[in-house]
Structure formats: structure tokens, C-alpha cells
C-alpha positions, 0 to 999 in steps of 0.5 A, a space after each residue: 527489389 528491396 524491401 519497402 522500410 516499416 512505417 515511422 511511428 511514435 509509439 516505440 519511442 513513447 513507451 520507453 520515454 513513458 516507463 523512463 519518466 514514471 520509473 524517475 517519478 515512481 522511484 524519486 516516490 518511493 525513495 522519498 516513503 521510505 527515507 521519510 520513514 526511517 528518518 522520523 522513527 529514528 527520531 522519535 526512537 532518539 528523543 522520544 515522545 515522552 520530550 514532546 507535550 502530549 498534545 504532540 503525540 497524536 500528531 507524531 503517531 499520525 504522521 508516523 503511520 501515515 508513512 507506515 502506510 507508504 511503505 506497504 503502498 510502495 511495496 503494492 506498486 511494486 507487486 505491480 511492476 509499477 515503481 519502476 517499470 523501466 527496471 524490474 530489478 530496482 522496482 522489485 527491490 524497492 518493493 522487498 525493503 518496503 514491505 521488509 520494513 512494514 512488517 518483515 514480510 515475505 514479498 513473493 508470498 505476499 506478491 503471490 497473495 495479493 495477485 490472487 486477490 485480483 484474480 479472485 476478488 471477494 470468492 473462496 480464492 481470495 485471500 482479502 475477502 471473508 464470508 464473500 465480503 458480507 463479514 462484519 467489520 471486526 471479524 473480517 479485519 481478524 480474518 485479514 490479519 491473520 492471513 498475513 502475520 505468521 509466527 515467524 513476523 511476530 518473533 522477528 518483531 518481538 526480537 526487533 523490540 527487545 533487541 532495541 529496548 534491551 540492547 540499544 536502551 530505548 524505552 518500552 513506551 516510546 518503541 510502543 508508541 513510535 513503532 508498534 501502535 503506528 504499525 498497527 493503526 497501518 494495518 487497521 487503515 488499508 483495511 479499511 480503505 483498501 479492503 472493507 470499504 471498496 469490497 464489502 457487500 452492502 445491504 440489500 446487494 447482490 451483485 457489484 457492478 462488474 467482475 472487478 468487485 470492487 467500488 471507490 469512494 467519492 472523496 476528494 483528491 486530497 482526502 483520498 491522499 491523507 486517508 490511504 495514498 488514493 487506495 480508496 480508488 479502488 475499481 480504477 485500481 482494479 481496472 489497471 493495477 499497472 497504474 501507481 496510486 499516484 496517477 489514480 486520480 488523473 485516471 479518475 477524473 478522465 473516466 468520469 469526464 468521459 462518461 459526462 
């Protein structure tokens, strides 16, 4: 008698549809990051900031570490696997030129770093958190910094800057301005959003809320997206880091529909 076939479902053919659509979107996102980074520094390097009026140049310095701070969100996703999903290769080398990019880091060493923290959040093992998560504000961003700069970045970057002041001709104010205050006004930002915010212990807390560690903020979908690319919705982060920060506030706001 001949085995009976399996029932027909829909779920194999769904998950690989799934990956395929948010590997197109999730690698259209990242490209986009990347490209508009390199295209704007590479015009604020050509024509300079000192071109602009200066009530300019808070705005290109903005945008500029706003995109600085894509490229290492893109590079989270991709610690992920949540770039591409579909293709651990292209979702892995997205994430080794963005965080290249950033700050010339390592993305296995921060890939490792950065699962530790989720496996540990706000303990002794976790690399992100200091004092168990009751550090003062300017103490703890020391702390995070320099957990993640080593020596070998900051030659790496101080080769970079000399090479392009020195060999390429660029001024030392304009490479400060276009390239070095963003980045460092990036770091200050995903710390504050992505670190200090969601894991700090507030006064008179003892506990948080479960072993994630960690709490959102209550602003908007497009305040979340200007402030940090919605890395402030940090416990649905937390919850399913599988999930790219662009599909974080749709996860949002099912999660608080379901609980009204």
C-alpha cells in the first residue's frame, strides 16, 4: 500500500517568500545607507564645509552623523543575519563594509561583543553595560568607548586622516568637521539610544521588567527614526533581535494593540 503524501501546507512556501521580500527590502536599505554615506562625505570632503554659510554646517554635520549612524545600525541588522536573511554571505558582507566604514572595526569581534550582551544584558558579562547599569551617564559612555576602540582603530583613523589631509590635500578643519565630529557625535547618539536609555536602572529600581533588561521609549514612529533608526525600541529589540529596525514599530504597535 503506498504511503499516504504529506499534507499541503503553506508555510514552507511562505518563509522562503518572507526571507526573499525582506532580504530585497533589507539589502535595497542597506545599500541605500551605505551609498548615501559615501556620496555625502565624499562631497562635503570635495567642496568643503568652509563653501557652505554657517548656518549650514550644523545641518550637513547632522545629516552626516545620521548616516554614520545607519552604517553601524546596518552592521547591527547584519550581526543579526536580518539584512539579508536569504543569503548569509551578502548579509554578512554588508555588515563587514558597514562597520568597516564606521570605525574600522572588527565584525566578528564586535558580532561576538554584541551577542554577549544579549545573552547578558546589564551583568558582569556584559560588555555594553557598567556598574550594572547604574553608572553615571559620562562614566559609562568612557566605559563604552573604550570597550570598543582599540589602538589599532585609532592609528588605522589617524592614518586615514593624515593620508587624505597630507596626500589628497583636504583641509584638517573640513576632514574634522565632515568626517571626525560626526563619527564621534554617532557614537554619543547609539549610546545614548541604544545603551543608556533603554538599560539604565532608574531611581528607586530594582528590577526591570523581565530578563531582557531593557525598556523602550514612548516616542513616535518618526521621532524614533530621526533619533536613532528606532533603536530606542529596544525590549521588542530585545525580544526578537531577528527583527530589522525598520519592522520594529509595526511590531510595536501590534504588541501594544494586543495588550488593549
Amino acid at each position: 500500500m503506498p504511503e499516504s503524501s504529506p499534507p499541503i501546507s503553506d508555510e514552507p512556501a511562505e518563509l522562503p517568500r518572507a526571507e526573499r521580500r525582506d532580504s530585497i527590502i533589507g539589502v535595497s536599505i542597506a545599500a541605500t545607507i551605505i551609498g548615501a554615506w559615501t556620496g555625502h562625505l565624499i562631497l562635503l570632503l570635495s567642496y568643503g564645509l568652509e563653501a557652505m554659510p554657517v548656518w549650514g554646517w550644523p545641518l550637513a554635520i547632522g545629516l552626516q552623523t545620521f548616516l554614520h549612524t545607519g552604517l553601524f545600525i546596518t552592521a547591527h541588522d547584519a550581526m543579526h543575519g536580518s539584512v539579508c536573511p536569504s543569503h548569509d554571505g551578502l548579509n554578512d558582507l554588508l555588515g563587514r563594509i558597514a562597520v568597516r566604514l564606521y570605525a574600522l572595526f572588527s565584525y566578528e569581534t564586535l558580532r561576538r561583543e554584541h551577542w554577549a550582551h544579549h545573552d547578558h544584558p546589564v551583568s558582569e558579562d556584559d560588555p555594553d553595560a557598567a556598574d550594572e547599569g547604574r553608572a553615571r551617564f559620562g562614566a559609562w559612555y568612557l566605559d563604552f568607548m573604550l570597550t570598543y576602540l582599540g589602538i589599532g582603530q585609532l592609528i588605522g583613523m589617524a592614518v586615514v586622516f593624515n593620508v587624505l589631509m597630507h596626500g589628497v590635500g583636504i583641509p584638517a578643519l573640513t576632514l574634522n568637521l565632515a568626517w571626525v565630529v560626526p563619527s564621534l557625535l554617532s557614537t554619543l547618539q547609539l549610546f545614548t539610544f541604544g545603551t543608556y536609555l533603554p538599560h539604565r536602572r532608574r531611581e528607586g529600581e530594582e528590577t526591570f521588567r523581565d530578563e531582557h533588561r531593557a525598556r523602550s521609549n514612548d516616542f513616535s514612529t518618526l521621532v524614533s527614526f530621526v533619533t536613532c533608526y528606532h533603536f530606542g525600541y529596544h525590549w521588542e529589540h530585545h525580544a526578537h533581535p531577528n527583527l530589522p529596525w525598520w519592522r520594529l514599530p509595526a511590531y510595536r504597535r501590534r504588541s501594544e494593540e494586543n495588550t488593549t
